[in-house]
ROVOBA-543560 format. One record per residue (C-alpha): residue number from 1; chain; x, y, z; residue in three letters. Coordinates in pm, 1 decimal. Layout:
BEGIN
+-----+--------+----------+----------+----------+---------+
: num : cadena :        x :        y :        z : residuo :
+-----+--------+----------+----------+----------+---------+
: NUM :      A :        X :        Y :        Z :     ALA :
...
+-----+--------+----------+----------+----------+---------+
//
This chain:
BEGIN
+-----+--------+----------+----------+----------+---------+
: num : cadena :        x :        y :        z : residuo :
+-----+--------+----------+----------+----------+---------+
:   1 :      A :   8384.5 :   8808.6 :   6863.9 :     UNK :
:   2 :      A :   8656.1 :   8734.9 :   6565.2 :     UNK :
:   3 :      A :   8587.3 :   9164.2 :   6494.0 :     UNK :
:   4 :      A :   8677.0 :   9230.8 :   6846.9 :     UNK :
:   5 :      A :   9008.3 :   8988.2 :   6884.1 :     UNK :
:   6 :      A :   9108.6 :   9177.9 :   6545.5 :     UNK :
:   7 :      A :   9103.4 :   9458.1 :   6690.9 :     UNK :
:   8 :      A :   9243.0 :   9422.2 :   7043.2 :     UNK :
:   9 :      A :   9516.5 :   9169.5 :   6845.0 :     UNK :
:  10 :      A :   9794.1 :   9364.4 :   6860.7 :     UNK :
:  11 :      A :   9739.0 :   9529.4 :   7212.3 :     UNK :
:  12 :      A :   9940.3 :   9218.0 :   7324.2 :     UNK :
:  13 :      A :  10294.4 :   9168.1 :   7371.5 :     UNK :
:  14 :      A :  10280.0 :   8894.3 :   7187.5 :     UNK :
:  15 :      A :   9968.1 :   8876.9 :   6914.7 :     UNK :
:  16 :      A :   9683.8 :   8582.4 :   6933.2 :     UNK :
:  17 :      A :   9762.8 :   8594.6 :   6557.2 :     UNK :
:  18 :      A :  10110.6 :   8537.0 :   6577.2 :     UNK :
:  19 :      A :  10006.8 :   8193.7 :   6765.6 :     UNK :
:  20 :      A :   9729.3 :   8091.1 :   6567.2 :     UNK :
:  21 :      A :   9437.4 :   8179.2 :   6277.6 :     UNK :
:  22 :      A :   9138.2 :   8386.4 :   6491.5 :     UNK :
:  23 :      A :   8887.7 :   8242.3 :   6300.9 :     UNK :
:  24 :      A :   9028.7 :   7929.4 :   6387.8 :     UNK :
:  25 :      A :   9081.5 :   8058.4 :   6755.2 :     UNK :
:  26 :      A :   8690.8 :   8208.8 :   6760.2 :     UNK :
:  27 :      A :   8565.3 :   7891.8 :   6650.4 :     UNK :
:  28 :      A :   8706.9 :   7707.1 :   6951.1 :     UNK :
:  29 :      A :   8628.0 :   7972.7 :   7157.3 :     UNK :
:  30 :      A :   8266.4 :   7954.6 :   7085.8 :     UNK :
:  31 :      A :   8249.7 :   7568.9 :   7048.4 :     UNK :
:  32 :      A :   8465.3 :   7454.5 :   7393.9 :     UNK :
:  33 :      A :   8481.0 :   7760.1 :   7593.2 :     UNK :
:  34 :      A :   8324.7 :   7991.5 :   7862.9 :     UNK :
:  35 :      A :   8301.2 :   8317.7 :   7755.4 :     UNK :
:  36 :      A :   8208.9 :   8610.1 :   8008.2 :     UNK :
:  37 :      A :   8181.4 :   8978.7 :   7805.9 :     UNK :
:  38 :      A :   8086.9 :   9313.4 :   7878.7 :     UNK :
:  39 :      A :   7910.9 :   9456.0 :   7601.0 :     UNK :
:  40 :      A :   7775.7 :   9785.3 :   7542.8 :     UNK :
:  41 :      A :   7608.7 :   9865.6 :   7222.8 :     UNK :
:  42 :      A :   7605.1 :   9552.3 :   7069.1 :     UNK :
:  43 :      A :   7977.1 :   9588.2 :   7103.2 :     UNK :
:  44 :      A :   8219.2 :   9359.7 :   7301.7 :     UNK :
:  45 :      A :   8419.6 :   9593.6 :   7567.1 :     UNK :
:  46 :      A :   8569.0 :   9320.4 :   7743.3 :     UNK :
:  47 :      A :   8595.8 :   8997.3 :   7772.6 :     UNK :
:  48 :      A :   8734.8 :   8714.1 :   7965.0 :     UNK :
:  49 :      A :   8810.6 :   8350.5 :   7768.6 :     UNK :
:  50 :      A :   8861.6 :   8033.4 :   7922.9 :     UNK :
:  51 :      A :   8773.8 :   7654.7 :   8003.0 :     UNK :
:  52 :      A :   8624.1 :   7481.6 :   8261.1 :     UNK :
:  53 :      A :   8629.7 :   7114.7 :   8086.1 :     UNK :
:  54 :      A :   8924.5 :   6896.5 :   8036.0 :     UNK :
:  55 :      A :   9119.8 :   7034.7 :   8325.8 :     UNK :
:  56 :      A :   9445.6 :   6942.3 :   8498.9 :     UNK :
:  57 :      A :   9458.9 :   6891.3 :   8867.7 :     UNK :
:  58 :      A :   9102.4 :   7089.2 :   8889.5 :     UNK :
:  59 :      A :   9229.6 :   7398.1 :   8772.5 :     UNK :
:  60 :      A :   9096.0 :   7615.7 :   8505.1 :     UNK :
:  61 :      A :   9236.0 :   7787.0 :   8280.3 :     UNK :
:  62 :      A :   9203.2 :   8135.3 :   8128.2 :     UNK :
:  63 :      A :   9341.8 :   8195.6 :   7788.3 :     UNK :
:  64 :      A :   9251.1 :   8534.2 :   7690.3 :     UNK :
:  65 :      A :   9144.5 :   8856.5 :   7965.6 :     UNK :
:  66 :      A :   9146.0 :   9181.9 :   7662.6 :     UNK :
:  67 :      A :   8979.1 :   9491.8 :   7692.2 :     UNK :
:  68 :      A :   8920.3 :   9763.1 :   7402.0 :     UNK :
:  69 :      A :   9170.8 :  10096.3 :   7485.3 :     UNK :
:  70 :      A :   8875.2 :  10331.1 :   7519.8 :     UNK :
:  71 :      A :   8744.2 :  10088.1 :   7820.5 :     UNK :
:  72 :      A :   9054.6 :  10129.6 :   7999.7 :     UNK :
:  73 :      A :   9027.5 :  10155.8 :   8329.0 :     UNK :
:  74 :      A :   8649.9 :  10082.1 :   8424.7 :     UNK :
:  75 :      A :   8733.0 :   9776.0 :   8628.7 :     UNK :
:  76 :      A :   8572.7 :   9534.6 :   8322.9 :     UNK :
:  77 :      A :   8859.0 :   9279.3 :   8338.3 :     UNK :
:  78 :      A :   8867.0 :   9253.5 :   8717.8 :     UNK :
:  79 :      A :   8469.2 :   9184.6 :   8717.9 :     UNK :
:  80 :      A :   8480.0 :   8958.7 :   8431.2 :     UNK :
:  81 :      A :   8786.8 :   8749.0 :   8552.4 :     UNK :
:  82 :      A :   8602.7 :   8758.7 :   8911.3 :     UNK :
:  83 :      A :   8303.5 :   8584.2 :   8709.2 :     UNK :
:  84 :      A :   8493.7 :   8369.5 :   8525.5 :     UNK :
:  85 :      A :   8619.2 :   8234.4 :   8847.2 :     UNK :
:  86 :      A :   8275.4 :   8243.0 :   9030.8 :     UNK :
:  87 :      A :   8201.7 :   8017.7 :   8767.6 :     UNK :
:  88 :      A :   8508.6 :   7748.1 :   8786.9 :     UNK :
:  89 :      A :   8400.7 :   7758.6 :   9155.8 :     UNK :
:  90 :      A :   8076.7 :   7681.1 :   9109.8 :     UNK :
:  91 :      A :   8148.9 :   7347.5 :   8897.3 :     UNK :
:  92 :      A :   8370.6 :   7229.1 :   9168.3 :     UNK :
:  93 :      A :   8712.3 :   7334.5 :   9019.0 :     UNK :
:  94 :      A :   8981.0 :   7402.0 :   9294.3 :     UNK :
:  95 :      A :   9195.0 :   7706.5 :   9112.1 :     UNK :
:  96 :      A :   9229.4 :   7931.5 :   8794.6 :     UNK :
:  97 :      A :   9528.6 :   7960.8 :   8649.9 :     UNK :
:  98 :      A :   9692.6 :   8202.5 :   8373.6 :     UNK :
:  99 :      A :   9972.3 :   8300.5 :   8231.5 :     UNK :
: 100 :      A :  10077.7 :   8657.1 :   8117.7 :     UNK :
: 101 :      A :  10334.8 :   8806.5 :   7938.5 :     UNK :
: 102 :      A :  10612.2 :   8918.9 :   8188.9 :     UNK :
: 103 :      A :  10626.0 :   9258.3 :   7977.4 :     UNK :
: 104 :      A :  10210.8 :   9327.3 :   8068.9 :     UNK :
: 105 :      A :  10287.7 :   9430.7 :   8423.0 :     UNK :
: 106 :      A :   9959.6 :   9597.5 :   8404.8 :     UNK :
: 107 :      A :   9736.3 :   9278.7 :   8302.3 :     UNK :
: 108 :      A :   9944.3 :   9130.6 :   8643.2 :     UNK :
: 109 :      A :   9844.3 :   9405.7 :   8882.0 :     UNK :
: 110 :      A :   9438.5 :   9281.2 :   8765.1 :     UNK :
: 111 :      A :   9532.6 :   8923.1 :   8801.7 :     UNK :
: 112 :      A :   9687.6 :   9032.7 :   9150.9 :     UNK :
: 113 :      A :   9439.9 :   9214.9 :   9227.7 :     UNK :
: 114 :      A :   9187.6 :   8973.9 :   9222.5 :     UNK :
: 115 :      A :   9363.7 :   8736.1 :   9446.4 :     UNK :
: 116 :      A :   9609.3 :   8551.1 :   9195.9 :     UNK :
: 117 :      A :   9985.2 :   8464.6 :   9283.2 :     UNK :
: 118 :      A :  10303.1 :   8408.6 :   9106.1 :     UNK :
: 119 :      A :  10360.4 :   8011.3 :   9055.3 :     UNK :
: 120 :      A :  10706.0 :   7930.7 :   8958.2 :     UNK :
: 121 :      A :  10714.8 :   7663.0 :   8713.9 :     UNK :
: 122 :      A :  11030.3 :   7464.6 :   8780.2 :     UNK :
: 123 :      A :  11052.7 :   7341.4 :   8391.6 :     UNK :
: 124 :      A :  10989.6 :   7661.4 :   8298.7 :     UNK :
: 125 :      A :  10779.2 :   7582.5 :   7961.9 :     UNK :
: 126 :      A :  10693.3 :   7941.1 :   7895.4 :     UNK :
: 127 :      A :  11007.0 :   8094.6 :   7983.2 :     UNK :
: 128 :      A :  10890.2 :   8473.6 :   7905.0 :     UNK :
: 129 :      A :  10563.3 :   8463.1 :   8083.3 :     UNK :
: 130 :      A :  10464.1 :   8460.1 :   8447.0 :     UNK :
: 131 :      A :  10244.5 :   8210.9 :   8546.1 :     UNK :
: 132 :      A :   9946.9 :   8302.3 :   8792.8 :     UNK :
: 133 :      A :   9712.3 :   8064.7 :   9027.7 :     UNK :
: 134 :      A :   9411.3 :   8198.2 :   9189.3 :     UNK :
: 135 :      A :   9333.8 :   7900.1 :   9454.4 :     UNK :
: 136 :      A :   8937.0 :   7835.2 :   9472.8 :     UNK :
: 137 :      A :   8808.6 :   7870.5 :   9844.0 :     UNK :
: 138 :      A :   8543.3 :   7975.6 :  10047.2 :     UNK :
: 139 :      A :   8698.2 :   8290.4 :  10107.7 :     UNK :
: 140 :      A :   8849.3 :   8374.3 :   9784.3 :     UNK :
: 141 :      A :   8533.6 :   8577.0 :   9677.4 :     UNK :
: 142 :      A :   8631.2 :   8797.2 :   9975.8 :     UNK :
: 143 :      A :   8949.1 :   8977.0 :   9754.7 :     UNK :
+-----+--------+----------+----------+----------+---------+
//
């Protein structure tokens, strides 16, 4: 996992490494979160990071959705976001929430695209990023 963030690090607008050590980040990843990947050759692809435990108001929370540039466009982020939220559904969570850099319009049309909307913060603690709910119902897995 720490080869893959490496790699896909700069990809974002903003890099993981420019908020915190990966190893660091891996660690945590691997000790406190759920992970969902698509792998192909013993290779990560894409993959989908977030946590299910320690919650606010019953919402998850997704804190990384990356995807290697030659994977582009295979619908791997949609599935494994889809997952991700199969699984905060299925331990009784209520929503999924994200937040993306305004800049990554395309990581918003996924999000979107899987049924998530714009939530505007009214303190506005993350003033350059768009902040994105997917609400948990019965019919969500319909989107």
């Amino acid at each position: 996992m720490l080869s893959f963030l490496k790699e896909i690090d700069e990809s974002f607008p903003v890099p993981l490494l420019h908020k915190q050590d990966l190893e660091n980040l891996t660690e945590k990843f691997v000790e406190k979160a759920k992970i969902c990947a698509e792998i192909e050759n013993n290779e990560i692809c894409s993959m989908v990071v977030g946590y299910t435990n320690n919650v606010v108001n019953d919402m998850a929370h997704i804190s990384v959705v990356a995807t290697r540039q030659e994977y582009l466009g295979r619908g791997m982020a949609v599935r494994l976001v889809r997952e991700f939220s199969e699984i905060a559904f299925s331990e009784g969570l209520t929503a999924v929430h994200l937040y993306s850099d305004s800049r990554n319009e395309a990581a918003i049309r996924i999000y979107e695209k899987v049924g998530f909307e714009r939530y505007v913060v009214s303190s506005k603690p993350r003033p350059k990023d768009v902040h994105l709910i997917l609400r948990l119902n019965n019919s969500w897995e319909e989107q």
